[in-house]
C-alpha positions, 0 to 999 in steps of 0.5 A: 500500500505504502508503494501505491502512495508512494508512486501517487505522490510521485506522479502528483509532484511531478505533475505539479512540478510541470505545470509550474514550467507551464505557467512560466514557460508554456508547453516548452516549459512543461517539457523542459520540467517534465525531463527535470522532473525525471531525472530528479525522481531517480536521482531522489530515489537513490540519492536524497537520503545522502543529500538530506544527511548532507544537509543537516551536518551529519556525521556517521558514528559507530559502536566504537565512537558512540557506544550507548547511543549505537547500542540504543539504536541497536537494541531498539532495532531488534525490538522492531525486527528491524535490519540495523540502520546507520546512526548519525549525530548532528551537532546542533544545540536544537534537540530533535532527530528524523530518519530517512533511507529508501528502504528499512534495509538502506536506512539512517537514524539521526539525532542532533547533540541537543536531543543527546544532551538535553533528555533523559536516555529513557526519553532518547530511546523514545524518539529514536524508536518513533524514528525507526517506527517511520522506518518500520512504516516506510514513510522515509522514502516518501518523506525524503522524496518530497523533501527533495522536490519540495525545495525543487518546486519552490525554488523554481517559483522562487525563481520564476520571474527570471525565467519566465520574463521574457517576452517571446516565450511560450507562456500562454498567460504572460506574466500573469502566469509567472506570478501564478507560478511565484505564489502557487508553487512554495505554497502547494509544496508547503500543503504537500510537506503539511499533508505527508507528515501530518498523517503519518506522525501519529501512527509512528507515535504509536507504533514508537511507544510499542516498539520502546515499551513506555507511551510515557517516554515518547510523551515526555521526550515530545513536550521537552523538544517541543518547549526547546525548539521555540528557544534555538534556531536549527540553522540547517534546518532554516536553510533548508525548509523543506525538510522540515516534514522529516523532523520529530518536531518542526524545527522551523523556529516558532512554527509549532502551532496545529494550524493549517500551515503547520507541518507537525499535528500539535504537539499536545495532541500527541501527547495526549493520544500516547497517554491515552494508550497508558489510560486504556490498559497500561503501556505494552510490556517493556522489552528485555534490556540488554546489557549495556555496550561496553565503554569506549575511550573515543566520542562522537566526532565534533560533540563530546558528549555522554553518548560517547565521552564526556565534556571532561574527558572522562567515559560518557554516563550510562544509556537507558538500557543500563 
């Protein structure tokens, strides 16, 4: 089912990303996208995860560079029968995280050092189980896919008047179309962004507090990320807006709000509906807890925190596990 969605967002974007070339170029223009469009959902298919990644400043770690945040994503993965994803640190004060990969066997988990330092590890173990659940789900292709064209379709808006100026094009609509072109193209890609990830971050909530053990985790992680994210600007993220969709929470400083625009659900009403499964008979049975990952002198490349050596030197503290 989710392959069916996946090939209807496709065909969707692409016809939206050749109507706008009609409206500033006329029937070349819808030709020169459609070719565009092409060439961009293969090299999406294969590629946007690494661009995503490259995007945001993430740096790969390992079990020797990162042992209590690895062996966290380790032990999570095999509670969801899960092949293990790669695990990647962002250094950015803002706490939040998000996945991405094609597929769960060419998958990547994602956290910035914010989300490391400033939550519990029981409240880390929470997010990163909600991002495996996306995995799980298979909403990191589409996620990343739309991402990806996403920035392409607003930026060929952004630029429309450049392009479509001319006077002997083949626009139909003149310049009329062109400013079309300017207004329509950010906001349908923002409606689209606003629908993929609002209808999927309730079922990764759910399936995440499963997957963890404790609704109460995920819960509690939500409100800390939410309250924290209105305080720091994720620069990356800024710079990037179409990615937004793919974060835990929406990074977009000051863009938190359940309102029409929003490409988050509120994040009370997650909380209140991961509560809700705790109200209704108790939270799921808590996995078996592993032993911890055996400490490592190495850290997190650039971070230096508990998840791999400590501020001072020293090994890091213990992950939720321990």
């Amino acid at each position: 089912m989710n392959m069916i969605k996946t090939a209807m967002l496709i065909a969707f974007m692409t016809a939206l990303f050749m109507g706008i070339g009609y409206l500033i170029g006329g029937t070349g223009g819808m030709m020169i996208a459609f070719a565009i469009a092409v060439v961009m959902n293969g090299f999406s298919y294969w590629n946007a995860d690494k661009m995503v990644l490259r995007m945001n400043g993430a740096v790969e770690v390992d079990e020797q560079s990162a042992p209590e945040y690895y062996g966290m994503v380790r032990d999570l993965a095999a509670n969801a029968g899960l092949p293990m994803p790669k695990v990647y640190i962002i250094n950015q004060e803002q706490p939040n995280a998000f996945a991405t990969g094609r597929n769960p066997e060419n998958a990547a988990v994602a956290a910035t050092t914010g989300l490391l330092d400033q939550l519990t590890p029981e409240e880390v173990a929470g997010v990163m189980a909600h991002e495996l659940a996306h995995i799980q789900n298979r909403d990191t292709l589409i996620m990343t896919i739309t991402a990806t064209l996403a920035g392409a379709i607003s930026m060929l808006g952004n630029f429309a008047l450049f392009f479509g100026s001319g006077r002997d094009n083949n626009n139909p609509l003149g310049i009329v179309g062109v400013l079309i072109a300017m207004i329509v193209a950010p906001f349908a890609a923002m409606i689209v962004q606003m629908a993929i990830s609002r209808t999927r971050e309730y079922s990764a909530d759910r399936r995440g507090a499963e997957i963890c053990g404790r609704p109460d985790w995920l819960a509690s992680a939500l409100a800390k990320i939410a309250r924290a994210a209105g305080r720091s600007v994720n620069v990356p993220a800024e710079r990037n807006p179409a990615t937004a969709h793919m974060f835990i929470i929406n990074p977009l400083n000051g863009q938190r709000a359940d309102s029409l625009f929003s490409t988050h659900p509120d994040t009370q009403n997650r909380i209140d509906a991961l509560m809700a499964m705790t109200d209704a008979g108790g939270p799921p049975a808590r996995p078996h807890r592993p032993e911890p990952a055996p400490r490592r002198t190495s850290g997190v490349p650039g971070t230096g925190n508990r998840w791999g050596r400590s501020h001072d030197g020293s090994d890091g503290n213990g992950g939720p596990w321990g």
